[in-house]
N, C-alpha and C positions, 0 to 999 in steps of 0.2 A: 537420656533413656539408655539403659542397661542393652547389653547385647544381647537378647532372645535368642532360646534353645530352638533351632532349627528343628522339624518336625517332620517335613512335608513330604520327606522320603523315608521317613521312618525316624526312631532314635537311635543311635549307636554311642552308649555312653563313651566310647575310644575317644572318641573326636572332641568330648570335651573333660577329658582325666585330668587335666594339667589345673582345672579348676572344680572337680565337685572330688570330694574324698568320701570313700566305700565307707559307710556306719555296717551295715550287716550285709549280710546275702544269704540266700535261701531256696536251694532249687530254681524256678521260679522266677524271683523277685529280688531287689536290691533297692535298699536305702541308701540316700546319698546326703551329703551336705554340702551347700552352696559355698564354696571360699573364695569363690571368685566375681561374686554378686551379680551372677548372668539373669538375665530376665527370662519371665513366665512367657511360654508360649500361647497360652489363649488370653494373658491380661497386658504383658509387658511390662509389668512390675519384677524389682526385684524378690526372689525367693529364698526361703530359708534352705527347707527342707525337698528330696524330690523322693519319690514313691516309685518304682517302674517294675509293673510284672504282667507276664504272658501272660496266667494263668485267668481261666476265665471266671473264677469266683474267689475272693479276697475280702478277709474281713478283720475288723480293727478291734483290739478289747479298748483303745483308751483315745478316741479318734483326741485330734487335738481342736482348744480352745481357741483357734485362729483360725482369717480366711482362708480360704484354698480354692484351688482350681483345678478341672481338670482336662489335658488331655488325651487324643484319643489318635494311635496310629495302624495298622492296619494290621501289625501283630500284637502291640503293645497297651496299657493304660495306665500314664503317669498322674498323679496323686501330687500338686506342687501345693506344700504352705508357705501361709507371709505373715 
């Protein structure tokens, strides 16, 4: 089983930079990509893609073709696909 994205105090993508690399960012919100095949925090699968924004309404033109799960932490809502 994959090392899961620690959640429980919140996310602070710092803590795990050394393995997901920044695709965009946006005010807001930041796409990442798993390169270090750490696992989903509500499945414990590994994940591809993570989604992480404060903001409190977010919406997708081209949601993707694959599972996903989602997180929820006390400022944040990650978006993870597999």
């Amino acid at each position: 089983m994959p090392e899961c994205l620690d959640i429980s105090e919140g996310f602070d993508v710092h803590e795990y930079r050394a393995g997901l690399k920044l695709r965009t960012q946006d005010g807001n919100s930041m796409h990442l990509e798993n390169r270090e095949g750490y696992g989903c925090p509500a499945c414990g699968r590994r994940f591809d893609r993570l989604f992480v924004s404060s903001d409190d309404r977010v919406s997708f033109n081209d949601p993707p073709n694959a599972p996903f799960c989602l997180a929820r932490t006390a400022e944040q809502l990650l978006l993870l696909t597999h």
